[in-house]
C-alpha positions in Angstrom: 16.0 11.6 -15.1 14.1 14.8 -14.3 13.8 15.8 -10.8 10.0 15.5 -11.1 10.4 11.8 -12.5 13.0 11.1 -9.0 10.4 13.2 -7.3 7.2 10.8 -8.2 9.8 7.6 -8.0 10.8 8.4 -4.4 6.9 9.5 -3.6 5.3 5.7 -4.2 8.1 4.1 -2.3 7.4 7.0 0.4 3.5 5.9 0.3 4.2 2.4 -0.1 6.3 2.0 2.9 3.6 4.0 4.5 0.8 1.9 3.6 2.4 -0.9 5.3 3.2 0.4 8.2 -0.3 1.5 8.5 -1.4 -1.9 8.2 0.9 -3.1 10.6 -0.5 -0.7 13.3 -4.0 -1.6 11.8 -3.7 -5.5 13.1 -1.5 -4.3 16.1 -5.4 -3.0 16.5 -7.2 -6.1 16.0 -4.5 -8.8 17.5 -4.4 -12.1 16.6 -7.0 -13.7 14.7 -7.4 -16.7 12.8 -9.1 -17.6 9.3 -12.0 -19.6 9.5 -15.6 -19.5 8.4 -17.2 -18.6 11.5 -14.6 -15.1 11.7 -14.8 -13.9 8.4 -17.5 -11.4 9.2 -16.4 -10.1 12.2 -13.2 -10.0 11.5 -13.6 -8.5 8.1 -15.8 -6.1 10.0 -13.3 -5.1 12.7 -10.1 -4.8 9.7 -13.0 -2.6 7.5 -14.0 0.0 10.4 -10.0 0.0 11.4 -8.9 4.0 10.7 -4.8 2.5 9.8 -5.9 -0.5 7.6 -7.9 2.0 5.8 -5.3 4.5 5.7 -3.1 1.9 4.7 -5.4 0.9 1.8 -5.7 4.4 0.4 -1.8 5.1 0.4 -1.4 2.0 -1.6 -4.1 3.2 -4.0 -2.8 6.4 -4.3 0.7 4.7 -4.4 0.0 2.6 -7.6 -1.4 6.1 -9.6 2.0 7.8 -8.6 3.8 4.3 -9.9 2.4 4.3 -13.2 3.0 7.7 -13.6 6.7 8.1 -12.5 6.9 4.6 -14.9 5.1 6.3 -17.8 8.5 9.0 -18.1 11.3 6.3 -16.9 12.6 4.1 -19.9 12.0 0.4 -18.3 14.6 -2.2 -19.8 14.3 -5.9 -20.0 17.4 -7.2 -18.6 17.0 -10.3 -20.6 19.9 -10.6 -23.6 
């Protein structure tokens, strides 16, 4: 393994654990809420104008490009005999 291919490996774990840790401030943010027709809009408002859910969101995007490029130079095995 190449120390770009460790470097692009460890990176999207990095952002992924990020990206959930932003979403856990995020909700910290909006409290407690629960699911039910007469929410969805304002609570889907509240989570869509919220800076760490959005943050959250983007490091999970950007996480999945860095995935599939740190998978496209590791051989992947099937464990399966």
């Amino acid at each position: 393994m190449t120390p770009l291919t460790f470097s692009l490996l460890m990176f999207g774990v990095l952002l992924n654990a990020t990206a959930q840790l932003l979403l856990k401030a995020g909700t910290n943010r909006v409290g407690a809420f629960a699911f039910s027709w007469d929410n969805v809009v304002p609570i889907g408002i509240k989570l869509a104008m919220n800076g760490p859910i959005l943050g959250g969101l983007a490091c999970y995007v950007v996480s999945v490009v860095v995935w599939i490029l740190a998978l496209s130079r590791v051989p992947v095995r099937s464990s399966a005999a």
